[in-house]
C-alpha positions, 0 to 999 in steps of 0.5 A: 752904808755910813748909817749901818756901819754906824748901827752895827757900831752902836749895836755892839757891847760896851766891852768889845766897842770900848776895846775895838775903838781904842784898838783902832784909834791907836793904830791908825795914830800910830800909822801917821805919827800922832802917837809913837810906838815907843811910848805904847810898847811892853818894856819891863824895865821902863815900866819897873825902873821909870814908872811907865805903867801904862805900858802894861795897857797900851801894849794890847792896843797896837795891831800892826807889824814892828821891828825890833826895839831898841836895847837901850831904856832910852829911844833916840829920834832917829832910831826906827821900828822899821814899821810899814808905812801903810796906814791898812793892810791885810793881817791888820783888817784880818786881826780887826775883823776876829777882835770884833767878832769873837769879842762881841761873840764871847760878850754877848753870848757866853758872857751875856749879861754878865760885863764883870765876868767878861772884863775879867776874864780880858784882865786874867788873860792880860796877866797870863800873857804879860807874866809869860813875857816877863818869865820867858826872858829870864829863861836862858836860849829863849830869852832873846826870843821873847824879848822880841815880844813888845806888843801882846795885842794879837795874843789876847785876841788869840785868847779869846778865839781859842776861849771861843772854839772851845766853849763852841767845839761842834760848830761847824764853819767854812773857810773862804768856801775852801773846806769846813772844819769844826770851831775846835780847830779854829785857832789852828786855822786862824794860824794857817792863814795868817802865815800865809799873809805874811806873819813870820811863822816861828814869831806867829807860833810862838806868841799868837798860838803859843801864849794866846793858847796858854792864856786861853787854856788857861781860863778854860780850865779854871773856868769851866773845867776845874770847877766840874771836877771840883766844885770850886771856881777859884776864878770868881770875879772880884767885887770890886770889878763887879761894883764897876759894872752894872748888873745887865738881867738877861730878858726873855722876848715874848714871841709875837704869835704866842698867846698865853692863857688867861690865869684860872678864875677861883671859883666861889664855894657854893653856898 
């Protein structure tokens, strides 16, 4: 059992198996207080006014469900998030589980051979969801909605399940043997059943289907959609991302049972 998870850990690409690692390392340290949450969630003003930058990173790295934070820049030790105290639950194995599979689904098929594109299409993503929080709390009556936004962990993976299904719409798939349904209402799905296991549906709506599908469209549109009508791809990945990659040449497998002809002989001009 270890040996194949181990195998189907090596097997997977460098960008899912760098970000699902990181991922789980981080909750689970977080779960038995090793690393706080207060030094990883998204807070504008500490990452303007103290420098804390990595903020910006460490917000899509925690998976699990916060309460609020504090409204103050500066946490004491005996303020609390209120988090659940068990170190695995449901709606975290079922976030870990469509990390892993449509991250690894995205690289190594639509994005197959091509790491620098798929990097930075995590990093547009990143930049669309973080700039949404920033502009949404400067927005009067919604402010104080997404001011409860502090970890955008669930809304990139929603990005890549909605990138996924669109690139993918007449797949058809099952849900738990109840009813099948097409890849295009995945991310619909996926929003079903994770108020059924407990979300909150206004908070789920507002930042899995509401920021992760603008993200997702996002992309999509300038992606795939823009340059069809256009001819230009304003989306092309900068080199300086591409020179922190190195070029993975798709190869062909030759099937075993397939003999090819030996290449023709010129024949010699008579004389």
């Amino acid at each position: 059992m270890a040996q194949a998870v181990e195998e189907w850990y090596k097997q997977m690409p460098i960008i899912t198996r760098s970000y699902l690692t990181a991922a789980i390392v981080t909750t689970i340290g977080c779960s038995l207080d090793i690393i706080s949450p207060y030094d990883l969630y998204l807070n504008p003003k500490l990452v303007v006014k103290q420098y804390q930058i990595w903020r910006v990173i460490t917000n899509f790295l925690y998976f699990r469900k916060m309460g609020n934070p504090p409204c103050t820049a500066y946490v004491t030790e005996n303020s609390g998030f209120g988090h659940d105290d068990n170190l695995i639950d449901l709606d975290f194995l079922f976030h870990m589980f469509f990390l892993a599979r449509y991250c690894k689904l995205l690289e190594e098929n639509s994005f197959r051979g091509r790491t620098a594109d798929f990097f930075y299409m995590l990093l547009f993503g990143a930049t669309v969801l973080t700039g949404t929080v920033l502009l949404g709390g400067m927005i009067p009556y919604v402010s104080a909605s997404f001011a409860k936004i502090i970890f955008l962990s669930n809304s990139l993976t929603f990005m890549m399940v909605y990138v996924w299904s669109k690139q993918n719409p007449f797949i058809h798939m099952s849900f738990l043997g109840l009813f099948t349904f097409t890849a295009a209402y995945l991310p619909w799905v996926l929003l079903g059943f994770s108020v059924l296991v407990g979300a909150s549906a206004w908070v789920d709506l507002l930042v899995s289907l509401a920021q992760g599908m603008i993200a997702g469209h996002a992309y999509y549109f300038l992606e795939d959609v823009y340059p069809r009508m256009t001819g230009r791809r304003p989306l092309r990945t900068p080199a300086i991302i591409r020179s922190l990659f190195a070029d993975e040449p798709v190869v062909a497998v030759r099937p075993a049972a397939v003999r090819f002809a030996a290449p023709a002989m010129e024949e010699a001009p008579p004389r």
